[in-house]
Every structure is written in C-alpha cells, then in structure tokens.
C-alpha positions in Angstrom: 36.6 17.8 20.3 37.7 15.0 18.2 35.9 13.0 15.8 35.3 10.3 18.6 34.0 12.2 20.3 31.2 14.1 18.0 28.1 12.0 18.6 25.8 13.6 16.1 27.3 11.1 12.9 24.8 8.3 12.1 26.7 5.0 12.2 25.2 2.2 9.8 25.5 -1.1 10.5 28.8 -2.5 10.1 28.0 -4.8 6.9 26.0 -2.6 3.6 24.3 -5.6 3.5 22.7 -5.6 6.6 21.9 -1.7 6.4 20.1 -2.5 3.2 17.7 -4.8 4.7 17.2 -2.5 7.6 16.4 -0.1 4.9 14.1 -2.9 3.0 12.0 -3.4 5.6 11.2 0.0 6.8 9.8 0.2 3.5 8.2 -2.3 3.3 6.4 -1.2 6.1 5.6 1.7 4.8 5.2 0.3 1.1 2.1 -1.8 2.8 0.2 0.9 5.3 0.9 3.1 1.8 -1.7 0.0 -0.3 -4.0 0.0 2.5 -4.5 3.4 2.9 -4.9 3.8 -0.7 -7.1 0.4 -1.6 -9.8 0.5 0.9 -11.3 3.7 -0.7 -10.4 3.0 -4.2 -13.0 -0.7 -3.0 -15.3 1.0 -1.4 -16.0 3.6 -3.9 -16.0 1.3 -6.7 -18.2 -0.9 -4.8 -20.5 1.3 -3.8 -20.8 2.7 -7.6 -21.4 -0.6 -9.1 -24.1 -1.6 -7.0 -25.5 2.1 -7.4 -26.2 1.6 -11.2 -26.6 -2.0 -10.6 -29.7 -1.4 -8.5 -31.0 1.8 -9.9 -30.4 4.6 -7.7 -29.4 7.5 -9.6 -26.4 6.7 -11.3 -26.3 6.2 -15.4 -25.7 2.6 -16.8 -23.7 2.5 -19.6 -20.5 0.9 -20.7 -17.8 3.4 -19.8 -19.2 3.9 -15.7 -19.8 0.1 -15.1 -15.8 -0.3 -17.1 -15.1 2.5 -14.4 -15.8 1.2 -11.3 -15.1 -2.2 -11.9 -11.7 -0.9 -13.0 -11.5 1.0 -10.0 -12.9 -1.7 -7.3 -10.3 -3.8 -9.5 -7.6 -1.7 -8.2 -8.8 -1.4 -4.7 -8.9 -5.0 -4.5 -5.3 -5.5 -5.4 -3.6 -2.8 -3.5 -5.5 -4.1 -0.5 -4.1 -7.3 -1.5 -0.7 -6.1 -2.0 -0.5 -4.7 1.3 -1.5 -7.7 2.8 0.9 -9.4 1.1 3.8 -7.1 2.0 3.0 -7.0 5.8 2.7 -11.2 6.1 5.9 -11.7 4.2 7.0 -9.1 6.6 6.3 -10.8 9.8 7.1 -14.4 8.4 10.8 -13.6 7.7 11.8 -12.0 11.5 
C-alpha cells in the first residue's frame, strides 16, 4: 500500500491560514457554551445570596458576604456576557 493510498492521515486545509480559522472557530464555540455553562450558576448563586441577606433569611450581613456575592454575581454576569458575545460575533462573520 502506498502513501496514496493510506486513508487514515488527516489532511488540513490547503492554506495554514484557513486551518487556523477552522481551528478559531471551533473554539470559539466551545470558548462560549464553556462561559455559559460557567456564568449562569456563578449569577444565580450570587443572586440568590444577595437578596438572602438583603431580606433577612438566614444568611449574616456583613462586609466580606455582601463583597462576596456581589463579586461573584459580578462574575456570573460577565461570563454570561462573554459568551454571548463570542457566539454573536460567531454567527455575524459566516
């Protein structure tokens, strides 16, 4: 069998160029399920947190918890953000 013949080699794309932006956008695919999969808990457990010791029910208020979960709803916020981000710039350049 020659090498012609041997159909288990993965060709790329004939240009590096354009295998690199195959590559880009696969991860950016996965770069942007990744932020939404991690900011929707980090924003709904910050959320729910904050309005815990905002309205009394159970948690302590002082400065360090309420820093906490704003920081972490903070975070939420922007991953979710992020991903969005990613996926529309995504979709607007094909």
């Amino acid at each position: 069998m020659t090498s012609n013949e041997d159909k288990t080699v993965i060709m790329s794309d004939e240009y590096l160029s354009e295998s690199g932006v195959q590559g880009g956008k696969i991860i950016g695919e996965h770069l942007s399920l990744g932020c939404f999969i991690m900011g929707i808990p980090f924003f709904v457990i910050g959320l729910y947190a904050l309005i815990n010791m905002l309205f009394g029910f159970g948690y302590p208020i002082n400065t360090a918890s309420v820093i906490g979960s704003l920081l972490v709803m903070v975070i939420g916020l922007l991953l979710i953000i992020a991903g969005y981000s990613i996926y529309s710039a995504k979709h607007k350049r094909n």
